[in-house]
Structures are given as structure tokens and as C-alpha cells.
C-alpha positions, 0 to 999 in steps of 0.5 A: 076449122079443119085444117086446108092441105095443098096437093098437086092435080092428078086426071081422076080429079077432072070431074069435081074440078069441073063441077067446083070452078063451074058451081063456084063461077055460077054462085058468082054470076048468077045470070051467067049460065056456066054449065053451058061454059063447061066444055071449054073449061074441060078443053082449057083444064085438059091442054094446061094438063098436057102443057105442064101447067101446075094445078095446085088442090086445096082441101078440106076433109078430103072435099076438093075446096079450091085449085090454082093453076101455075104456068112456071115457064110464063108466070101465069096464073090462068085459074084461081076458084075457091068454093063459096063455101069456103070464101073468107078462110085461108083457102086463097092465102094459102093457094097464092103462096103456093104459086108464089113458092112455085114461080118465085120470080114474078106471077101475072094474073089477067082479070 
């Protein structure tokens, strides 16, 4: 298995984090439309951006598989998605232990 590498969010990655949390919710909730959702998941992802929200990438061969978003100052995870594809590898372990090392006193998930 190719090695999961971990990097901060950066805008140009807009595009494939929109199409990745949209077709990884879609696989998920197949009578669900979600391409009718991507724009408020674009209008969430672009105010966690400008709030300083933490976004943490997982990747794999350069292909965006995965993201965490951190809120430090409230301890909140908003986002976890991990391409179907990707399911059942280290993917979410190592995304957790990211956000875990970024707010170590506590996290709160809301599902």
C-alpha cells in the first residue's frame, strides 16, 4: 500500500475537496442527491477557510483521499470524509490523530 501523507489545506484545493466530500456522501446516501448540497458545502468550506478553521488532506499518490477540519479554538471537528475508496485503510486513524495533535485538550464531533 502506498504510503497516506498529511498536509495543511491550501484554496486551489477547493475543487477536488468539493468533489471528493460530495462523491464520498453520494456513495454513502445513494438516495440523497448531494451535487444539489455542493453549494453549501462550497459557502461552509470557504467560511471554515476564513475563520482559521484547520483543514487537514490526506493523500495518496498526490490524489487528495481524505480531509479533517479542526476548529482549535472550540474543539470541533465539522468535516471528516474519506473517499470510498479508501475505506478500511489508515486514512481516518491518521486524519484523528492529526486533529487530536492539533487540539489536544479535547475534540467534539456532533453526528
Amino acid at each position: 500500500m502506498t504510503k497516506i501523507t498529511l498536509r495543511a489545506y491550501t484554496v486551489p484545493d477547493e475543487n477536488a475537496v468539493v468533489e471528493l466530500w460530495r462523491r464520498t456522501w453520494q456513495h454513502a446516501y445513494t438516495k440523497i442527491d448531494f451535487t444539489k448540497r455542493v453549494l453549501w458545502f462550497v459557502g461552509r468550506l470557504r467560511t471554515m477557510v476564513a475563520s482559521q478553521v484547520s483543514i487537514i488532506l490526506a493523500e495518496r499518490k498526490g490524489k487528495i483521499i481524505g480531509f479533517i477540519t479542526v476548529d482549535t479554538v472550540i474543539h470541533y471537528v465539522d468535516q471528516m470524509v474519506v473517499a470510498p475508496e479508501a475505506w478500511g485503510t489508515s486514512t481516518a486513524r491518521k486524519l484523528m490523530a492529526e486533529a487530536k495533535r492539533l487540539s489536544p485538550p479535547w475534540l467534539m464531533l456532533h453526528v
